[in-house]
SERO-314970 format. One record per residue (C-alpha): residue in three letters; x, y, z. Coordinates in steps of 0.25 Angstrom, whole numbers, plus 2048, in hexadecimal, padded with zeros to 3 digits. Layout:
<recs>
alaXYZ;...
</recs>
This chain:
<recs>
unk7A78457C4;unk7A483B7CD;unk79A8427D8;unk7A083F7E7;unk7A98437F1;unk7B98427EB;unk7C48417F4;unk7CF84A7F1;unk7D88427E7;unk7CA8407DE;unk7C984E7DF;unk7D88527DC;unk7D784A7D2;unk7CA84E7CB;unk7CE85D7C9;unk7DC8597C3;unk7D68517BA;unk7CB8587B6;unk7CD8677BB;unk7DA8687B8;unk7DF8617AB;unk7E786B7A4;unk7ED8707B2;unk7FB86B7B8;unk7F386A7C4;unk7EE85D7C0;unk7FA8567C2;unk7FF8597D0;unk7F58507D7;unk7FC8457DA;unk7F88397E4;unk7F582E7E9;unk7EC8257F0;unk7EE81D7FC;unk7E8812803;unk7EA80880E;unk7ED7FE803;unk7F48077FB;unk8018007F4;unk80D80A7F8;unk8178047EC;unk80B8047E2;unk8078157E6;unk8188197E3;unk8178127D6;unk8098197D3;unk80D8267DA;unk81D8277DA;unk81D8367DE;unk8198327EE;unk8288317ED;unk82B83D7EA;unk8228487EE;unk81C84D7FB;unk80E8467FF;unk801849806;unk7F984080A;unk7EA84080F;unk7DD83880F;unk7D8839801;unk7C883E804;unk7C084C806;unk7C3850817;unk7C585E81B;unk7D185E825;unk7D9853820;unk7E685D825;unk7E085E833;unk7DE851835;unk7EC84B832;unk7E6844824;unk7F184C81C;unk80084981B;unk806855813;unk81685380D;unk81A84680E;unk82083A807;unk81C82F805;unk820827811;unk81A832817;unk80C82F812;unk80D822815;unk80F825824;unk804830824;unk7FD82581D;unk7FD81A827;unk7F981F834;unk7EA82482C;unk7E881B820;unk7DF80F823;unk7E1813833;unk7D1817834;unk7CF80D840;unk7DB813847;unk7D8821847;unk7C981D84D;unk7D0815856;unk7D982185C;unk7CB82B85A;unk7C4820865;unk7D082086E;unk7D283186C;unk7C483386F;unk7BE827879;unk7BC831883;unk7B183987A;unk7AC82C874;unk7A9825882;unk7A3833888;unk79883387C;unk79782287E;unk79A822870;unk79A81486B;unk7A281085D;unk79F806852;unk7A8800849;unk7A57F783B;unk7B37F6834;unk7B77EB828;unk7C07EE81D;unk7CF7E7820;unk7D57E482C;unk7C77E9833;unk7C87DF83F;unk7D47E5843;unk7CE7F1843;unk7C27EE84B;unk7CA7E7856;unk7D27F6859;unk7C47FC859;unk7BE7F3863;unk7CB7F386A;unk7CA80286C;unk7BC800870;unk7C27F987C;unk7CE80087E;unk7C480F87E;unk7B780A884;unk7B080F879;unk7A4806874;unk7AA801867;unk7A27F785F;unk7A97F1853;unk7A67E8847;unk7AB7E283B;unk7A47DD82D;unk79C7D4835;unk7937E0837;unk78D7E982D;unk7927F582A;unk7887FF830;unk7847F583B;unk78A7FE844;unk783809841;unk776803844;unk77D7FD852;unk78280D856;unk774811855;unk77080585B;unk767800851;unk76F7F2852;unk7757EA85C;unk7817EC85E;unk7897DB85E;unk78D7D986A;unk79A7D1863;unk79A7D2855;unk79F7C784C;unk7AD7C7848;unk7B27C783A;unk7BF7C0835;unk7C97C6837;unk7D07CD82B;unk7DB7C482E;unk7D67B682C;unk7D97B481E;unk7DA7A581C;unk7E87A381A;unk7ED79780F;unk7F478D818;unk7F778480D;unk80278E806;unk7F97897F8;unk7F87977EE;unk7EE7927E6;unk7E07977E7;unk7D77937F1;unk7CB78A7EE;unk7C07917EB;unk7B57927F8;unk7A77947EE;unk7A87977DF;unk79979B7DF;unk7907A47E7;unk78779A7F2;unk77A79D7E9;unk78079A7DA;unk77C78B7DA;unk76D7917DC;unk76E79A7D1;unk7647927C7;unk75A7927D3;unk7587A17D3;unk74E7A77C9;unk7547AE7BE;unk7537BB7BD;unk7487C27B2;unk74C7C67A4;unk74E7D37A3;unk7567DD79A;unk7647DD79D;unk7687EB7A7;unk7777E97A6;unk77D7ED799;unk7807E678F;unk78E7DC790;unk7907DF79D;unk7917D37A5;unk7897CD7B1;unk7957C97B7;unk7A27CF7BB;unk7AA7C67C1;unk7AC7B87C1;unk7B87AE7C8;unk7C07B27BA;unk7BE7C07B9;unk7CD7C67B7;unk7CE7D57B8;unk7D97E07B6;unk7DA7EB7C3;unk7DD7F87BD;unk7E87FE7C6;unk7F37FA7D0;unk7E97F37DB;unk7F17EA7DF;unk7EB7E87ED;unk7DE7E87E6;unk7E37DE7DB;unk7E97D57E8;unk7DA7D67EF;unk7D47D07E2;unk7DE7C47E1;unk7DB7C17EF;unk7CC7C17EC;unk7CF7B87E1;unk7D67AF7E8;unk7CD7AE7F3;unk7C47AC7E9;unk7CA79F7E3;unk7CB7A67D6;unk7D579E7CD;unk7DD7AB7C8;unk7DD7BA7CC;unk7D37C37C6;unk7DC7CF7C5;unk7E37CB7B8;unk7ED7D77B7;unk7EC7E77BA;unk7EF7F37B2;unk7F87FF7B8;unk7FC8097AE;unk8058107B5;unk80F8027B7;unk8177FB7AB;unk8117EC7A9;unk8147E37B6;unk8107D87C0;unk8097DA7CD;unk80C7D17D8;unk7FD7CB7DF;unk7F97C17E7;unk7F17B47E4;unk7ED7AD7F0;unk7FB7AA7F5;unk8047AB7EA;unk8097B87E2;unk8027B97D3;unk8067C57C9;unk7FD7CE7C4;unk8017D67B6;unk7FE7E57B6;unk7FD7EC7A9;unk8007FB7A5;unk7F57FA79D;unk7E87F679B;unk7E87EF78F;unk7F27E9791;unk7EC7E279C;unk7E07DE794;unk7E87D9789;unk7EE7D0793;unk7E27CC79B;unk7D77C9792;unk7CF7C179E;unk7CD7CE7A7;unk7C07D57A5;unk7C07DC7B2;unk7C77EA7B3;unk7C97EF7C3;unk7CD7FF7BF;unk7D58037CB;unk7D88107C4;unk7D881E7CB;unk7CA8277C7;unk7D382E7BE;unk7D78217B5;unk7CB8187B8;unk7C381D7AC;unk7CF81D7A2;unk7D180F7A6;unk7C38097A6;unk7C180E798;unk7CD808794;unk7C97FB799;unk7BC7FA794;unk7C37FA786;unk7C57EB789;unk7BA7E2785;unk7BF7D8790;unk7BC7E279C;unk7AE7DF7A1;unk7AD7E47AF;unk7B77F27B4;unk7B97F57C4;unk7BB8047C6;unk7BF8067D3;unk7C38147D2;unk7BA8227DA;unk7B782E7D3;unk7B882C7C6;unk7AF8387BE;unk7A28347BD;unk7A18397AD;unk7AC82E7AA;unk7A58247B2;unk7998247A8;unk7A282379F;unk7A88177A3;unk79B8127A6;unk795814797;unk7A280C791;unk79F80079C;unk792800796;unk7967FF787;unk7A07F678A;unk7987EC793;unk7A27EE7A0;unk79F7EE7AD;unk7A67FA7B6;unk7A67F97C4;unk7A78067CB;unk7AF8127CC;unk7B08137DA;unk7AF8067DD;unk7B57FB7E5;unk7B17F07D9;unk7AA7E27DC;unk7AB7D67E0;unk7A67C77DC;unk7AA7BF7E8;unk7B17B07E4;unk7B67B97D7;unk7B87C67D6;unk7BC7D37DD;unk7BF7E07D8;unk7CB7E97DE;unk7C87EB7ED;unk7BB7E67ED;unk7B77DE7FC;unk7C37E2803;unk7CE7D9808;unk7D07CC809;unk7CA7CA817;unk7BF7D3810;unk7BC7C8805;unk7BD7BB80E;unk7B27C3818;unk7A87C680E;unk7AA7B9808;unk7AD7C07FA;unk7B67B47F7;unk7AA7AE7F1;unk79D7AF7EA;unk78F7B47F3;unk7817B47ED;unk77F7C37EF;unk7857CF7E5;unk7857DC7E9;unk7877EB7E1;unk78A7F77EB;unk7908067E7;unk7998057F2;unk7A77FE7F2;unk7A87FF801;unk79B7F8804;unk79E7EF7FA;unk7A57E9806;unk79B7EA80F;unk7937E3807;unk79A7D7806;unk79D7D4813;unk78D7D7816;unk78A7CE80A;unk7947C480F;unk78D7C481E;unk7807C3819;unk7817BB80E;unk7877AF807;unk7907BD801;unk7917C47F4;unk7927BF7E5;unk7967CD7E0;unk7977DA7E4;unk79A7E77DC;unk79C7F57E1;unk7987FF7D6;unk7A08097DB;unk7998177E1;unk79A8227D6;unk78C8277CF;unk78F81F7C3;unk7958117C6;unk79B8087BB;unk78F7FE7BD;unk7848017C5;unk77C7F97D0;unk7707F37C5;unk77D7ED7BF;unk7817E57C7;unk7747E07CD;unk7707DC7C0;unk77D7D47C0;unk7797CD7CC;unk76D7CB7C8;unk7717C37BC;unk77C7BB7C4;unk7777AF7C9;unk7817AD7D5;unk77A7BA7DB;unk76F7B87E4;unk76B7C67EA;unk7727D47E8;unk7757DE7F1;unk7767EE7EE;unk77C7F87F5;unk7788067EF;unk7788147F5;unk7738227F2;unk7748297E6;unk76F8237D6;unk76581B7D5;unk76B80C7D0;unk7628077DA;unk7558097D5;unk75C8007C7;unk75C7F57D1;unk74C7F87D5;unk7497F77C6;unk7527EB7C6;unk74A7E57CF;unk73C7EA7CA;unk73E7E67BF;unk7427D77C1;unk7517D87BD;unk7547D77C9;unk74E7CB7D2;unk75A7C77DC;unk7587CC7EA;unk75F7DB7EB;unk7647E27F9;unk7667F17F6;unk76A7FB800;unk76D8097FC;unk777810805;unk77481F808;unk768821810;unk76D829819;unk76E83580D;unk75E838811;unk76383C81D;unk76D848816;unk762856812;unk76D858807;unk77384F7FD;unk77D845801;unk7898407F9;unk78E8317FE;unk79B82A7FC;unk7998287EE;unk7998307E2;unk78882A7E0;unk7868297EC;unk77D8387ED;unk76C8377EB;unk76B8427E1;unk75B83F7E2;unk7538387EB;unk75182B7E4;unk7628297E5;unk7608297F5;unk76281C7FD;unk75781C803;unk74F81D7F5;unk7578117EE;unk7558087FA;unk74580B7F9;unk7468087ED;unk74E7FB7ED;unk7457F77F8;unk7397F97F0;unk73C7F27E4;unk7407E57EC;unk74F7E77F0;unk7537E37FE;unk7567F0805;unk75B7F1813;unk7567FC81C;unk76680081E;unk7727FB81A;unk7727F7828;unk7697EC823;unk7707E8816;unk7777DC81B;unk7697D8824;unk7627D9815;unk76C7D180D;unk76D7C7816;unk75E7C5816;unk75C7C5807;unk7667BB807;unk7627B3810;unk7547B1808;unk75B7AD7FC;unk7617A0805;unk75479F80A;unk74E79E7FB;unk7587957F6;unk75E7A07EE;unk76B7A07F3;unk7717927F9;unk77D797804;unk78A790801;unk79278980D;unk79D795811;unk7AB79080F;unk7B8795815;unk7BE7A180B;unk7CB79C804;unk7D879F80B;unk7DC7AD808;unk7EB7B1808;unk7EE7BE810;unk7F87C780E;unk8047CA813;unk8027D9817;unk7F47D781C;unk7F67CD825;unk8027D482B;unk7F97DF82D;unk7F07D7833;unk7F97D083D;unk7F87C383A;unk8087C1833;unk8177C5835;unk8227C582E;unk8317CA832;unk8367D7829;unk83D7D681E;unk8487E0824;unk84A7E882F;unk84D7F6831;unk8507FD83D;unk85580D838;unk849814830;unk839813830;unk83381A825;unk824816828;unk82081F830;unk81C82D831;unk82A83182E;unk83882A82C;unk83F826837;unk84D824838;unk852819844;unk84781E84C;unk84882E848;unk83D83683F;unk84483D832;unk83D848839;unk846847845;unk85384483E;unk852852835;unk84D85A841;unk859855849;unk86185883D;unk86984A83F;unk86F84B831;unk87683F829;unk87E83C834;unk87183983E;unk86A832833;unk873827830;unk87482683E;unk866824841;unk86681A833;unk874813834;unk873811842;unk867813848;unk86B81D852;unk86B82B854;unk879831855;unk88083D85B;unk882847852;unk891848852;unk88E83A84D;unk88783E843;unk88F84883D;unk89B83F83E;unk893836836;unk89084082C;unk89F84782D;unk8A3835829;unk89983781D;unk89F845818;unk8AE83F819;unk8AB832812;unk8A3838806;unk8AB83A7FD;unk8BE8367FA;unk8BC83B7EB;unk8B98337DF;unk8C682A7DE;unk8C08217E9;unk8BA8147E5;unk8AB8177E8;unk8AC8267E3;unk8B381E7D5;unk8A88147D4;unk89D81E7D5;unk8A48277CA;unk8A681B7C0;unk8978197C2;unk8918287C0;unk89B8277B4;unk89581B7AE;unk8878227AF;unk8828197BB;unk87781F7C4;unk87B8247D3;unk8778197DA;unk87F80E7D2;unk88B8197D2;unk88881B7E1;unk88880C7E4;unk8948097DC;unk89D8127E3;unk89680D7F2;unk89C7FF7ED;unk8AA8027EE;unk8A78047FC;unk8AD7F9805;unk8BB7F580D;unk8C47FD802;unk8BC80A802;unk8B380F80D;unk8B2802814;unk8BE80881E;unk8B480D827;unk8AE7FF82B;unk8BB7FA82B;unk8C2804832;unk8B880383D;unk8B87F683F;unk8C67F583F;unk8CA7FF848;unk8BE7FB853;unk8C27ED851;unk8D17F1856;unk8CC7FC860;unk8C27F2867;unk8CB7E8868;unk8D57F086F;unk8E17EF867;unk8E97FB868;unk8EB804859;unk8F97FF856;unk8F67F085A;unk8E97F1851;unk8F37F9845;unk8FD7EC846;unk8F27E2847;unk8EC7E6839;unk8FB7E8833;unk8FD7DB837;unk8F07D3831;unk8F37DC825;unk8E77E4827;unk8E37F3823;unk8DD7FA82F;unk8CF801827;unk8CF80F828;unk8DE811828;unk8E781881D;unk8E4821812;unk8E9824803;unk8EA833803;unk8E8837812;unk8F383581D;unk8F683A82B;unk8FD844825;unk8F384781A;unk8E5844824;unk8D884281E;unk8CF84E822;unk8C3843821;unk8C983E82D;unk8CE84A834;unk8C0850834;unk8B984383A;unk8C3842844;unk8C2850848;unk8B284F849;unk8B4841851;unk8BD84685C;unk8B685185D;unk8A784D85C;unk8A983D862;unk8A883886F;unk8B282E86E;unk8BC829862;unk8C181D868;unk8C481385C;unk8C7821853;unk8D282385E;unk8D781785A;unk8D781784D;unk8DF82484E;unk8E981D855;unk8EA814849;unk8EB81E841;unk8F8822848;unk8FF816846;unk8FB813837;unk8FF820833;unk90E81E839;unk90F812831;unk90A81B824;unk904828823;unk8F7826819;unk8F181A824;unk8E982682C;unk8DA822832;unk8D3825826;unk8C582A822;unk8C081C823;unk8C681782E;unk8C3824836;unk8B3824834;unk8B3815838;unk8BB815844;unk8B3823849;unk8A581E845;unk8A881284E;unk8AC81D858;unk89E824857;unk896818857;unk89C812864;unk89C81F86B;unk892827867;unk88781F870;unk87E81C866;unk88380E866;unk88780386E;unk8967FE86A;unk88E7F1864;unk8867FB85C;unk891804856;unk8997F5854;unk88E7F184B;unk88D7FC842;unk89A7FB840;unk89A7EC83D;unk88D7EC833;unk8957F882A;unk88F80582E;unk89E80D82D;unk89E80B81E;unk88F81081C;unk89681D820;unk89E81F815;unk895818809;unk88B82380E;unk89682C80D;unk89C82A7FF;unk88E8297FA;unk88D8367FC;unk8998397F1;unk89782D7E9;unk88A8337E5;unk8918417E3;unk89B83B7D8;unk8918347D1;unk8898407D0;unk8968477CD;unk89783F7C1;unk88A8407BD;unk88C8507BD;unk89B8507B6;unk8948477AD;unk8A183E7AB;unk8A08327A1;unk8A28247A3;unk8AF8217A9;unk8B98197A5;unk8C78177AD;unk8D281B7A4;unk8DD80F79F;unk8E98167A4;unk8E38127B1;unk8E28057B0;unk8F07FB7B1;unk8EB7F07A8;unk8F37E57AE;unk8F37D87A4;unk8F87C97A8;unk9057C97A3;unk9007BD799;unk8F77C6793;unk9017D4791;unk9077D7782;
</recs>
């Protein structure tokens, strides 16, 4: 197992697999990880149970009084975690930020002075709000970017360095070099070759000596052509290494395709520059092989508990010459294991635990040097003359952009990745360096624990070794602990005194590396090693040119500020991306804890208001009424004949919702505007009555089939009752009434139906229940709002029928001849 610190998931995980196998404990852990880059549509294909299940969420490391602190959210859903999510993930600025305003009372009573070195993404912006708050407090707040070394500020707060009195000012992140002639092709390339390669004959070779790589495996990794397969659904990290490709000037992408068993066989949109490419992603990988024979690079993306499986697999192909591992914690017994068939098989393996490499001007692996803005500041669009090896992937970052400052910049760099038993080891890739002519001095960034170091001293004695070598190995500070200390990696512990720090660098020192007294003084030392070679005619600087244009994209430039674009649509009645759904401006919380019901919900929704609660009941009374006139009506029919035919609900429910319209259920609308039309206009009833005889017109919402003033409809007679009773005024009702009064002494059955009644006393309630102005309520009835009323209501039934079906398990239907008059042209009758 491998010997470090786990978070919680490695452990979980860990005594599952290995503790529990035969129990159905085993099974229950279920979760996933989360990220500021984290693709939320990717995770639900992965992981479709965050739909379904209550979550918790919390920082996925070893603290104590994660509860306390607020850093657990306990029994939400998925939009819920997103919410807990987004005030704390990737906020670290922001919460120092409210800790200086909180506390600037202590922190000015103790003079405390604060230093800040940030880089990574978007670092200016945060920068600028920490030297802002140093104004805004008057607390001394000194801050810098990547133009200064990373532990420069330690040595300022002691005051063992000056502290600039302005320092330098980095591009900012945003000035990517946009492509203003619209061309998509790939930019013209800025160097091909590192500034020293046309020297390379004049540069003593190095002594014969036995081989110390194995056997077959190659001296170089990656070359303008290398084409590689990314195990896993990366796609940012894929769209990072087209990017790098085409900044690049590489003719084609190096990720040929990826493998993703847990999807059927498809294409993945990237981009290329400006233009969209597709990618294929296999199910598995020998597929993918057999379809790319040019890939001998495999990026493994897999999870700790896959990774093994699928480098084995791998290395089954002859084609496969260099593997990636990017994953932590895989056990250190598998490792070796790994490491042993790499050896028999003449394969390279870079990791686990790592970040991968990078061969500026050709290739990168996964993540490696950060973002776009990342790449064009360390120059890693093209070749340097300085190669570097280091444990750690984080400072694999660091130092590219020290390389790059103090330097013409970096031919290659690799991160071995920081467990005790690392795929290859530092002495690899020296040698490699060594060998490669393009690399005119080598940089190695070690740290406590093994002893690789003392290879590179033998390496050196022994003349195998004869470019100029800058070591520093991190850790000194672990003499300074009486007990043993255990860093951030799983080798990082000195289990005897030659695997200190301090010993390896007195060491390295001795046999004739450049050794800095700190890593303080790395950069000061490259940069002087460097500048001996110009001097010696070693290395001959290139003339600098401007990188090549770099497309941004869309969401990162938003981010940024610099862009705007209108939205695609606009809603004005729900927000679901906060801490909880909101409803026309009310929390979910609020509307239960009111108790506003159906009625108060469709009001907040429908019409953006909060409405009286008689209103809300008579809204609900309009729903119970219209739900359901038995099966013989058209809708009901519909949905029947569907069920029948063995159509699922929602075609059964939408077939029925079809037949809605003037004929059936569209009264209400009608009747509405009809009658408001009439009242508004002054008309009295029995002109209004006469006016539609006369232009041969049915007034909407009068008459019925079956009901009659002298048989009523106790639909109606129950609203009318709740209306008279509950309403603070029923003018246009009153009218209709009066209607009413004379259509029925014409003929009994022409009564104020069900329809007509809802239409005329929703106009009532909106114009009266001061919620609305009279242009207001006017406009829902013109846009259609009356007739959602009863498509909401005979939903409600046409969903009971069809499962009534469904239950009485009733065959396909078919209407019955006697039933049909079959009326021929007479031409055509026997």
């Amino acid at each position: 197992m491998s010997a470090k610190a786990i978070s919680e998931q490695t452990g979980k995980e860990l005594l599952y697999k290995y503790i529990c196998t035969t129990s159905a404990i085993q099974n229950r852990f279920k979760y996933a990880r989360v990220t500021p880059d984290t693709d939320w549509a990717h995770l639900l294909q992965d992981h479709p149970w965050l739909l379904s299940q209550s979550l918790v969420v919390k920082p996925d490391q070893l603290i104590k009084r994660r509860g306390k602190l607020g850093l657990v959210g306990v029994n939400l859903t998925l939009d819920g975690v997103k919410s807990w999510l987004k005030p704390r993930l990737g906020q670290e600025a922001t919460g120092i930020v409210r800790a200086i305003r909180d506390y600037q009372g202590p922190l000015k009573e103790h003079e405390v002075t604060i230093f800040v070195r940030r880089g990574g993404p978007n670092y200016q912006e945060g920068l600028r709000v920490m030297g802002e708050v140093g104004k805004t407090t008057g607390i001394p707040i000194h801050v810098f970017g990547t133009e200064t070394h990373m532990t420069a500020i330690v040595g300022m707060a002691l005051g063992h360095r000056p502290i600039p009195n302005q320092p330098p000012t980095a591009a900012h992140t945003a000035n990517f070099l946009l492509n203003a002639s619209g061309s998509t092709s790939t930019p013209a390339p800025s160097r091909t070759a590192s500034f020293s390669e046309s020297r390379a004959d004049d540069v003593a070779p190095a002594k014969k000596a036995k081989p110390a790589m194995p056997q077959g495996k190659s001296t170089t990794l990656f070359s303008r052509h290398t084409k590689a397969i990314v195990w896993g659904m990366q796609t940012r990290a894929v769209q990072g290494m087209l990017d790098f490709d085409y900044v690049c000037s590489r003719d084609e992408p190096s990720v040929a395709a990826m493998v993703y068993p847990f999807t059927g066989d498809h294409k993945q949109k990237f981009y290329w520059g400006h233009k969209e490419i597709l990618i294929p992603v296999f199910k598995n990988m020998a597929d993918a092989m057999k379809k790319h024979p040019e890939v001998d690079v495999l990026i493994n993306f897999a999870s700790l508990r896959s990774a093994y499986d699928s480098t084995m697999e791998t290395m089954n192909y002859a084609q496969i010459r260099t593997i990636a591992i990017i994953a932590e914690g895989i056990p250190e017994a598998l490792t070796r294991k790994l490491i042993k068939r790499a050896n028999q098989k003449g394969v390279t393996i870079i990791g686990p635990a790592t970040v991968g490499g990078i061969k500026p001007g050709c290739f990168k692996i996964g993540n490696t040097g950060g973002m776009l803005d990342n790449i064009l500041a360390s120059k890693l669009y093209r070749p340097g003359s300085v190669a570097y090896v280091s444990r750690s992937g984080g400072m694999s970052n660091e130092l590219n952009n020290i390389i790059s400052r103090t330097t013409d910049g970096v031919y290659e760099g690799v991160a071995i990745g920081g467990d005790r038993y690392p795929g290859s080891t530092f002495m690899d890739h020296v040698l490699r360096y060594q060998d490669t002519p393009g690399v005119k001095m080598i940089v190695v960034l070690g740290e406590i624990g093994g002893t690789e170091e003392y290879k590179i001293c033998r390496g050196i004695k022994e003349g195998r070794i004869n470019k100029p070598v800058v070591c520093w190995c991190i850790g000194t500070c672990a003499t300074m602990f009486s007990s043993e200390v255990q860093f951030g990696h799983a080798g990082a512990c000195a289990n005897q005194a030659s695997e200190t720090a301090v010993a390896k660098n007195q060491a390295l020192k001795e046999a004739g590396v450049f050794v800095p007294r700190s890593f303080d003084e790395l950069g000061e030392i490259i940069q002087s090693v460097y500048e001996d070679l110009v001097a010696k005619g070693v290395i001959v600087p290139a003339q600098e040119v401007p990188p090549p244009t770099v497309p941004m994209d869309y969401s990162w430039a938003r981010e940024l500020g610099l862009i705007r674009k209108p939205a695609s649509f606009m809603t004005s009645i729900c927000d679901e991306r906060g801490q909880e759904l909101i409803y026309a401006g009310m929390p979910i919380t609020e509307v239960f804890k009111e108790e506003m019901g159906i009625g108060g919900v469709l009001g907040l929704l429908w019409f953006q208001r909060r409405l009286p609660k008689y209103a809300c009941q008579f809204i609900e009374m309009c729903l119970m009424v219209t739900a359901d006139h038995g099966p013989a009506v058209s809708g009901a029919h519909n949905t029947i004949i569907c069920a029948r035919a063995g159509k699922d609900l929602v075609s059964s429910l939408t077939s029925g919702l079809l037949t809605i319209g003037d004929r059936f259920g569209g009264a209400l609308d009608a009747a509405a505007k009809m009658f408001s039309k009439a009242f508004d206009s002054g008309i009295i009833p029995m002109e209004f009555v006469n006016k539609m005889k006369k232009e041969g017109k049915l007034i909407m919402g009068i008459g019925h089939r079956v009901k009659s003033i002298n048989n009523p409809d106790m639909r109606v007679q129950i609203l009318k009752d709740y209306t008279r009773q509950h309403f603070p005024a029923t003018p246009l009702l009153d009218y209709a009434l009066e209607v009413e009064k004379i259509t029925t002494s014409k003929k009994p059955n022409l009564i104020l139906n069900v329809d007509g009644f809802i239409g005329v006393a929703f106009v009532d309630m909106l114009r009266n229940c001061g919620s609305f102005t009279r242009e207001e309520a006017d406009e829902y009835i013109d846009i259609g709002a009356l007739n959602g009323i009863f498509v909401l209501g005979r939903s409600m039934s046409f969903i009971g029928h069809y499962l009534d079906q469904k239950r009485l398990k009733q065959g396909l239907y078919r209407h019955p001849w006697d039933d049909i008059s079959y009326v021929l042209p007479e031409h055509m009758s026997m």
